[in-house]
VOLUM-827212 format. One record per residue (C-alpha): chain; x, y, z. Coordinates in pm, 1 decimal. Example, Ala and Ser with C-alpha at 12.3 -4.5 7.8 and 13.67 -1.06 7.14 Angstrom:
2
{'A' {1230.0 -450.0 780.0}}
{'A' {1367.0 -106.0 714.0}}
This chain:
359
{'A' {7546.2 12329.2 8538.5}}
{'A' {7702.0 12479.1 8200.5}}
{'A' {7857.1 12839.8 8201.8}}
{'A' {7973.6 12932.4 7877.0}}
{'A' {8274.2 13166.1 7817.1}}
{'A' {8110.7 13484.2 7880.1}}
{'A' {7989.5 13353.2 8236.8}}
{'A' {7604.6 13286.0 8189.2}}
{'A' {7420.0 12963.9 8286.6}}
{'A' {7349.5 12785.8 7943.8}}
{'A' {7217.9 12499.9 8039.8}}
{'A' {7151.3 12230.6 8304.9}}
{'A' {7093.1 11845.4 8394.9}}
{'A' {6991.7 11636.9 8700.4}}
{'A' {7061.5 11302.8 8723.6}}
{'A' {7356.5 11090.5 8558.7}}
{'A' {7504.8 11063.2 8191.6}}
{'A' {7805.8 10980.2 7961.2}}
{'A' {8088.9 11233.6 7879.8}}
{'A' {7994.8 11134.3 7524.7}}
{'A' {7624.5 11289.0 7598.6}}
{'A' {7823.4 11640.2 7635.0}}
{'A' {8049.9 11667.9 7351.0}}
{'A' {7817.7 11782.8 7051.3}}
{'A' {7663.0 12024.6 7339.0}}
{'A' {8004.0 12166.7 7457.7}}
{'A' {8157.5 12159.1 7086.8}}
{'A' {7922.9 12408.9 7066.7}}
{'A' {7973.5 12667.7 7292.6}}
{'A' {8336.0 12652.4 7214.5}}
{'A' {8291.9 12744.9 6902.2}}
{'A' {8062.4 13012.1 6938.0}}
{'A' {8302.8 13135.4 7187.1}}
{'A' {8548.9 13178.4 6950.4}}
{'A' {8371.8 13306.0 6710.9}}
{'A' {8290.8 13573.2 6930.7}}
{'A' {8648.8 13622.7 7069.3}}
{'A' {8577.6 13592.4 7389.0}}
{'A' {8701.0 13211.8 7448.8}}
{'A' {9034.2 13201.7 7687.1}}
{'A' {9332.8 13009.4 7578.2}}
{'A' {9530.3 13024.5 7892.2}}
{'A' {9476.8 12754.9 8200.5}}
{'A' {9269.4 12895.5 8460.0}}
{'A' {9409.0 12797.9 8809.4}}
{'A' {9177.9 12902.3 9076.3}}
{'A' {9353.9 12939.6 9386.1}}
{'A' {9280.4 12621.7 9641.6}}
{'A' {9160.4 12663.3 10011.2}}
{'A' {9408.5 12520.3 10256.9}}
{'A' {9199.1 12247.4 10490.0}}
{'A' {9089.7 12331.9 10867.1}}
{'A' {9184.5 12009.4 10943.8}}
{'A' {9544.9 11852.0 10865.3}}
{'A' {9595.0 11507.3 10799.6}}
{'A' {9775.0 11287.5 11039.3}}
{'A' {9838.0 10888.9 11023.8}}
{'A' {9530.8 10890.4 10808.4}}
{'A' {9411.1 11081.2 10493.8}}
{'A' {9013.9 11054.8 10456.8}}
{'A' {8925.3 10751.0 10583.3}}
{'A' {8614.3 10587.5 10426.4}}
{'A' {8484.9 10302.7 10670.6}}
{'A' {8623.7 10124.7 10957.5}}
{'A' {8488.3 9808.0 11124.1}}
{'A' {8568.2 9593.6 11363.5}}
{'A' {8566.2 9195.6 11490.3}}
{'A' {8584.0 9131.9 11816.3}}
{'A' {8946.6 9312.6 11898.0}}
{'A' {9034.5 9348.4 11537.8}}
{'A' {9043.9 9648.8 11336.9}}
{'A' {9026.4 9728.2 10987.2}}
{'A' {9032.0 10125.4 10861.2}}
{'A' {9002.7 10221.5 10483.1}}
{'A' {9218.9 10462.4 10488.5}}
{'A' {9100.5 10568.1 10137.4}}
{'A' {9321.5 10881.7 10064.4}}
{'A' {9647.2 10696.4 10154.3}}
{'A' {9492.1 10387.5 9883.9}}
{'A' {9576.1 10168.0 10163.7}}
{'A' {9421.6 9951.6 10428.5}}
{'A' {9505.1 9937.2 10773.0}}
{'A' {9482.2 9617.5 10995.6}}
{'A' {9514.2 9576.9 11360.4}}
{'A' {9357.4 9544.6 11788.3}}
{'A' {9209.1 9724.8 11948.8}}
{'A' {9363.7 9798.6 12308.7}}
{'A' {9136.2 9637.0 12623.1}}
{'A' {8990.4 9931.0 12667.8}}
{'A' {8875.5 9999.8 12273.2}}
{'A' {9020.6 10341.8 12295.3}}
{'A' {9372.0 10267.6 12092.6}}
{'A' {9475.7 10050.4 11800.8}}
{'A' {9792.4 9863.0 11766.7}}
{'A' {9857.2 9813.0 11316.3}}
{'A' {9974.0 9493.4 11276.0}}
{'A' {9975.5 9548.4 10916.7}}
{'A' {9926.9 9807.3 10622.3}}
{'A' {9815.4 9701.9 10279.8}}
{'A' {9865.0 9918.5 10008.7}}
{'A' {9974.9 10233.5 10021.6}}
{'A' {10142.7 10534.1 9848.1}}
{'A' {10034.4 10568.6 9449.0}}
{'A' {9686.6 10395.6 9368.9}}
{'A' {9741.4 10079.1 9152.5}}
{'A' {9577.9 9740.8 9056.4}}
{'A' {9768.0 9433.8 9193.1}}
{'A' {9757.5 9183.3 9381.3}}
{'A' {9983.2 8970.5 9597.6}}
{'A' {10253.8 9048.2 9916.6}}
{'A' {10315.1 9410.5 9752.8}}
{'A' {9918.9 9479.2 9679.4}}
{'A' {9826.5 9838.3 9536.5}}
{'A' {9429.6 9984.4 9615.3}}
{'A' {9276.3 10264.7 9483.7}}
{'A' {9030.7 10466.0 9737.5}}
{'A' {8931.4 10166.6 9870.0}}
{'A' {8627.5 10140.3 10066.1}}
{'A' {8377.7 9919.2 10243.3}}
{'A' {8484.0 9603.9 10462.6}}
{'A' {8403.8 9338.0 10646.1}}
{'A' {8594.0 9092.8 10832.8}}
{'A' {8500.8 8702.4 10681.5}}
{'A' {8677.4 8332.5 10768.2}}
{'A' {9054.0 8504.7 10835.6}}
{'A' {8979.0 8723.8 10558.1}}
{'A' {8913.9 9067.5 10546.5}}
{'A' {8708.0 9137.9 10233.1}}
{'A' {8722.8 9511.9 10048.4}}
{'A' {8557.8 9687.7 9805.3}}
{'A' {8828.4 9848.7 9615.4}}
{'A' {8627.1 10140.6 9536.2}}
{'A' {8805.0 10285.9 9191.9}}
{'A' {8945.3 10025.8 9101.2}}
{'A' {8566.1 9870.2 9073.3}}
{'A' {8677.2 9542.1 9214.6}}
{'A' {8607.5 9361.3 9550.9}}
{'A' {8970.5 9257.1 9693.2}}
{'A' {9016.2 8987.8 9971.9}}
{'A' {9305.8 9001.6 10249.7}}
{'A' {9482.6 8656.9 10354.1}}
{'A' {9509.9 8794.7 10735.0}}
{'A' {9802.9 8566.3 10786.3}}
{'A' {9992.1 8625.4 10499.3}}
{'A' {9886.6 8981.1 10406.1}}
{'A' {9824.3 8863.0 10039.0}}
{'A' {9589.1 9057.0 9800.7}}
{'A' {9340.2 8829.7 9575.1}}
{'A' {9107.9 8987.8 9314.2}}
{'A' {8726.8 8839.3 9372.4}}
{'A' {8542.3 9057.6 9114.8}}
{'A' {8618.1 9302.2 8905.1}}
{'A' {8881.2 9401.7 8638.3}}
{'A' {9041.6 9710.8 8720.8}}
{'A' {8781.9 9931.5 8486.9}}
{'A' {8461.3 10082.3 8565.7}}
{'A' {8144.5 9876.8 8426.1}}
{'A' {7965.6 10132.1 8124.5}}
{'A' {7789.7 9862.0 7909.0}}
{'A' {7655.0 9512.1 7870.9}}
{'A' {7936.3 9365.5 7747.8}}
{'A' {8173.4 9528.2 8032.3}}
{'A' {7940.8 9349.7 8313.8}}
{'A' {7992.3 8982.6 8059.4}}
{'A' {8315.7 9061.9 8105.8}}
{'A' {8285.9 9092.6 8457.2}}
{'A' {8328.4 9470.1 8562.9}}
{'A' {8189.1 9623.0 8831.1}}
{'A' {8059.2 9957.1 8905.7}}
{'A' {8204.4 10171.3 9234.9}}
{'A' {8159.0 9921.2 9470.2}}
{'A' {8139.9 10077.6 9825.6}}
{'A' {8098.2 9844.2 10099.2}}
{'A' {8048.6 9500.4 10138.9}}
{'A' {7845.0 9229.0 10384.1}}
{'A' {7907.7 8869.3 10443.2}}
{'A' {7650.2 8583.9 10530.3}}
{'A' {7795.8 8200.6 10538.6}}
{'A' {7917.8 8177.2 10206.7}}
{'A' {7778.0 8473.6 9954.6}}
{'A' {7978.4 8832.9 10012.1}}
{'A' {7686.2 9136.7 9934.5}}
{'A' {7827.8 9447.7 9774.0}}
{'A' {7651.8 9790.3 9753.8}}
{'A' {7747.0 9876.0 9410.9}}
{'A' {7677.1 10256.1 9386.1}}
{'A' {7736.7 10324.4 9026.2}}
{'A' {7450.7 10123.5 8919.6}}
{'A' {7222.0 10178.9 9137.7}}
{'A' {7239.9 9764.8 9306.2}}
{'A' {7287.3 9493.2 9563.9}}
{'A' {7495.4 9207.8 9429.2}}
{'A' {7630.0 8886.6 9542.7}}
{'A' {7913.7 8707.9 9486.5}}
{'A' {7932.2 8314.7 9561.4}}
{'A' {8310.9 8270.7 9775.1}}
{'A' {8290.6 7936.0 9653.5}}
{'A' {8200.6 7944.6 9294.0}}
{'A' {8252.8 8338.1 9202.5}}
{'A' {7989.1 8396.8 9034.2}}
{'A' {7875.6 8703.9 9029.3}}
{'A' {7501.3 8815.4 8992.8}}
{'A' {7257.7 9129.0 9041.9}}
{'A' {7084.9 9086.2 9404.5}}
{'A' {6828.7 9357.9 9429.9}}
{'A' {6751.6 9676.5 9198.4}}
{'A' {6707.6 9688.0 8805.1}}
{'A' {6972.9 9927.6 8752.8}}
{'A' {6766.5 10284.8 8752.7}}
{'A' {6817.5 10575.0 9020.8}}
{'A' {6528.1 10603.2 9196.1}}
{'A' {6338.5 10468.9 9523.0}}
{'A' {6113.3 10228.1 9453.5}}
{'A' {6016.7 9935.2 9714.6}}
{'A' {5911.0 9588.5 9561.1}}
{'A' {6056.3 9277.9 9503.1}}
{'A' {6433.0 9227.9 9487.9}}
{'A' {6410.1 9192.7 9071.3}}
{'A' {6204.6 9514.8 8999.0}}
{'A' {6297.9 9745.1 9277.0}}
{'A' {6485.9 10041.0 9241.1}}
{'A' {6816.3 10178.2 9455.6}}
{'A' {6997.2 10466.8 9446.9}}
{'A' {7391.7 10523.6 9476.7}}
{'A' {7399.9 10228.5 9793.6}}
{'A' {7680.0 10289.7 10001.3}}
{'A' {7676.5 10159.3 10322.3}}
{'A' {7593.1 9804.0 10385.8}}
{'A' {7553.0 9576.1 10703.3}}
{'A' {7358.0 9207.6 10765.6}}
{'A' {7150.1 9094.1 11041.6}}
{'A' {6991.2 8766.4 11041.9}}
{'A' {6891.3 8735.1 10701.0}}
{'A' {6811.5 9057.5 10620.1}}
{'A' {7032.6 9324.9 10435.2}}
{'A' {7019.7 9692.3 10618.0}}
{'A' {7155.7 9965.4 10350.0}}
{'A' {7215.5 10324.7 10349.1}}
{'A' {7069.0 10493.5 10003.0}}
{'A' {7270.4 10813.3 9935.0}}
{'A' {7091.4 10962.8 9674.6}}
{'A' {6774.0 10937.2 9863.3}}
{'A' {6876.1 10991.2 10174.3}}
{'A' {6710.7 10676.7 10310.0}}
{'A' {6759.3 10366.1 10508.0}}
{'A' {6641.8 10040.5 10352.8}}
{'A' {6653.8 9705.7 10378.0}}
{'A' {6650.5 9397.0 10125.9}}
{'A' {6594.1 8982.3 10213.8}}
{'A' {6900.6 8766.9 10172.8}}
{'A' {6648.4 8525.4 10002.9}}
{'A' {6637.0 8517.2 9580.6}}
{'A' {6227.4 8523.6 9649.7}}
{'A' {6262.0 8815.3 9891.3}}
{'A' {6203.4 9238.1 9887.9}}
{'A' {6300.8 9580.3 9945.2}}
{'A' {6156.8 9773.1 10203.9}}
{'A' {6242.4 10178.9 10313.6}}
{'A' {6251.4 10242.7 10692.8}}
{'A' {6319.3 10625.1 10662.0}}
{'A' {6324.0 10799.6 10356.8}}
{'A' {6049.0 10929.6 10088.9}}
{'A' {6247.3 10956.1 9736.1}}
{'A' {6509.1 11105.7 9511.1}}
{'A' {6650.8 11402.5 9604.2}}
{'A' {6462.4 11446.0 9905.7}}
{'A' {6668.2 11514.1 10215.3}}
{'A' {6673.2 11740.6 10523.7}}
{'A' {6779.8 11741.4 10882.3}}
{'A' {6467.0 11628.2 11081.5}}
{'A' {6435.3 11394.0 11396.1}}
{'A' {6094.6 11241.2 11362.6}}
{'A' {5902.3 10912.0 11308.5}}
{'A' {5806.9 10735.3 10963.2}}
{'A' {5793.5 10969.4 10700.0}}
{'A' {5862.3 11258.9 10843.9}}
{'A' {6239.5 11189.9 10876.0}}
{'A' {6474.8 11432.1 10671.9}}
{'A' {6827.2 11285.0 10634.9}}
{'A' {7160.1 11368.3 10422.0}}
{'A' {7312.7 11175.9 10184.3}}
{'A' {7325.2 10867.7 10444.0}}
{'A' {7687.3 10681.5 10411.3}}
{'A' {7760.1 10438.5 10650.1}}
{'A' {7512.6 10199.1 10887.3}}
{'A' {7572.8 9968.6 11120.0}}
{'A' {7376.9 9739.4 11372.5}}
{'A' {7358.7 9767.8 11733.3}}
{'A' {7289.6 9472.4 11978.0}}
{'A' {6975.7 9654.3 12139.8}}
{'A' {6833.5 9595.5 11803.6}}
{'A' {6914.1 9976.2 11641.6}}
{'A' {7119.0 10045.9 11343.5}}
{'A' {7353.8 10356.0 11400.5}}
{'A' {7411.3 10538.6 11089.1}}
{'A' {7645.7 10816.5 10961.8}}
{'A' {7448.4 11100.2 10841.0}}
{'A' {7695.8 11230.6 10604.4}}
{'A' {7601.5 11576.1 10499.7}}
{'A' {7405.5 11665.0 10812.8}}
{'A' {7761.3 11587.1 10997.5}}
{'A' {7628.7 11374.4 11253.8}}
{'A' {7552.1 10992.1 11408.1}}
{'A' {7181.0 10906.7 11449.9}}
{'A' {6976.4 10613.3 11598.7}}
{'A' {6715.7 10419.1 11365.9}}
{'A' {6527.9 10207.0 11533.1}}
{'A' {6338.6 9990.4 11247.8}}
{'A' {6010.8 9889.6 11413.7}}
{'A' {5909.2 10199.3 11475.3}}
{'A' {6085.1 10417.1 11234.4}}
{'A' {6199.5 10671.7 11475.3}}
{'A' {6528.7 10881.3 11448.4}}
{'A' {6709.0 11024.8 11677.0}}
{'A' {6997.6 11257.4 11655.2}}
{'A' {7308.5 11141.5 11866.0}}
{'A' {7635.0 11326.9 11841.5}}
{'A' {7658.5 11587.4 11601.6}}
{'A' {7910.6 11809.9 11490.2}}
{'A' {8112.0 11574.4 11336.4}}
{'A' {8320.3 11588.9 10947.2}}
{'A' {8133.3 11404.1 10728.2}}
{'A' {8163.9 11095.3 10841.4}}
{'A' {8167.1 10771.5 10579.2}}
{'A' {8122.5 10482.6 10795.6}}
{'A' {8051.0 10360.8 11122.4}}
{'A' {8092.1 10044.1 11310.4}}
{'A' {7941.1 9925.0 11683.0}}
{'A' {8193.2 9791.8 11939.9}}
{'A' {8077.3 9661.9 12255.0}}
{'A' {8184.4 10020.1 12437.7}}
{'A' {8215.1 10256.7 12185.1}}
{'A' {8124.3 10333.7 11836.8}}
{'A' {8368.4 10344.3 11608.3}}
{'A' {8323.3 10630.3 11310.5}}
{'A' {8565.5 10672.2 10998.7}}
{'A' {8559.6 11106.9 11003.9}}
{'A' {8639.5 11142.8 10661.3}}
{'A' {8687.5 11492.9 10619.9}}
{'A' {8894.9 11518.8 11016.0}}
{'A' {9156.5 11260.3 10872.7}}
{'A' {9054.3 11017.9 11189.2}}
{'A' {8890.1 10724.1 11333.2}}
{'A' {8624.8 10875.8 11607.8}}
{'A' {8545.3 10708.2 11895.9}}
{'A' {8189.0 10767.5 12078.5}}
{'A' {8116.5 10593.1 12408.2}}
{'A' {7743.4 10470.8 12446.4}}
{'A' {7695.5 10566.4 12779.6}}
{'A' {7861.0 10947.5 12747.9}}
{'A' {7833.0 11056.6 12439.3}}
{'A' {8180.0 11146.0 12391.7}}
{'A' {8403.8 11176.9 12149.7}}
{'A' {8780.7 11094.2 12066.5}}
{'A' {8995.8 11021.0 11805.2}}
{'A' {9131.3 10664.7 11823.6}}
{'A' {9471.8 10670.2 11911.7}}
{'A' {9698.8 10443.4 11640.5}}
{'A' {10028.9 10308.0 11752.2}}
């Protein structure tokens, strides 16, 4: 929305576009501003509004997931990520290490810097990240604690020639199956892959435009992906922007399917079957081993079960703060609560929830 100087509505847009696409429209009203007198000179400061929830060990973590006892949190406000076990009992996490940290930055080795990172997933000793602004997937040495650069170079991907020269776009999570790492790249709207042998990068599934649109992988059409998970050969992805659940084949020859979810824009709060489902700006999903995928219904604050046969939703735990990501233990789920600065615990059988205690 544009408000011009003497606080009217001049003008709005849906959708996504350049700065560039602004400035002949904004030079505009600035001058007619001044022309009329009315333009102000001074910096406006509107006062802030103090959170309801203080941060703690953690500042807005984005996802969380989990290998057997090990633990990894993007702890996304802090630019760092955390690394560690999980106590017998799942409820507690010892760090064994913390990557990053303090200012955002772009480097790698011993003394790595991340910026809002992201999406991981545990690999071969490696935990791999998608290094969310700095629009590069990183990769963790677990026994060293060294910081590699996969893909990426630091700057977000705006043209053809930035993707030659090997940019990315706001990657936000990431998948791994034998030797090819999947990355939801939100910013353009795609599945990619990148080769851990060869790294070569390439587009997996979507042309580039916001929209949903099933098909094959090539001529499909995604929008903002953030929230990726694998199961036997098949991709399971939350699509933000259209509040959906979808899935893509592993396989170059394969396609993109919607389990829940009817198109842009189109979003709700509503338990039901097929497409009748209403969700919110879906973040995070993960699989379950009864054959469910729990996902992190972002805006509608709460944890629901998808089961993809039948398309049914179910509402599980609500009442939650935004939550990013989620992750299935063999006891508990484990749910990065962005906006309550914590990692939530939720056991199956109860339905309760706790903050994971760090130590």
């Amino acid at each position: 929305m544009a408000i011009d100087a003497g606080g009217y509505v001049v003008g709005s847009h849906a959708g996504e576009f350049t700065s560039e696409m602004l400035v002949p429209f904004i030079d505009g009203l600035v001058s007619k501003a001044r022309a009329q007198g009315i333009l102000r000179s001074d910096v406006f400061r509107p006062p802030g509004e103090e959170p309801t929830i203080s941060s703690g060990e953690l500042k807005y973590p984005g996802k969380v997931t989990i290998s057997g006892d090990r633990i990894a949190i993007a702890d996304s406000g802090n630019h760092r990520v955390v690394i560690g076990r999980l106590s017998r009992d799942g409820t507690s996490m010892g760090i064994e290490n913390s990557v990053g940290g303090g200012s955002p930055g772009f480097k790698d080795g011993i003394d790595a810097r991340f910026n809002s990172p992201q999406g991981m997933t545990f690999g071969n000793n490696i935990l791999y990240v998608a290094d969310a602004e700095n629009h590069a997937i990183r990769a963790i040495d677990l026994s060293t604690g060294n910081v590699s650069t996969l893909g990426g170079t630091g700057y977000q991907m705006r043209t053809r020639a930035d993707q030659q020269a090997g940019a990315m776009s706001s990657p936000w999570d990431v998948a791994v199956s034998e030797n090819t790492l999947y990355v939801a790249m939100a910013g353009s709207h795609q599945i990619w892959s990148l080769d851990l042998r060869t790294r070569e990068v390439r587009i997996h599934a979507g042309t580039g435009g916001e929209d949903l649109r099933d098909g094959d992988l090539t001529s499909s059409l995604l929008a903002q992906p953030m929230g990726l998970v694998h199961e036997r050969g098949r991709l399971y992805f939350a699509d933000s922007e259209s509040s959906a659940i979808r899935w893509a084949d592993t396989i170059v020859s394969g396609a993109v399917g919607t389990i829940v979810g009817t198109g842009l824009f189109d979003f709700g709060d509503v338990d039901a079957t097929g497409d009748d489902v209403r969700l919110q700006h879906v973040q995070g999903v993960a699989t379950h081993s009864s054959g469910r995928l729990l996902i992190a219904d972002s805006y509608n604050d709460a944890l629901k079960w998808v089961e993809p046969g039948s398309r049914k939703v179910t509402t599980w735990v609500r009442g939650l703060h935004e939550p990013g990501g989620v992750c299935c233990g063999p006891e508990y789920a484990y749910v990065a609560d962005t906006n309550a600065h914590r990692i939530a615990t939720v056991n199956y059988d109860t339905g309760e929830v706790a903050a994971l205690r760090i130590e």
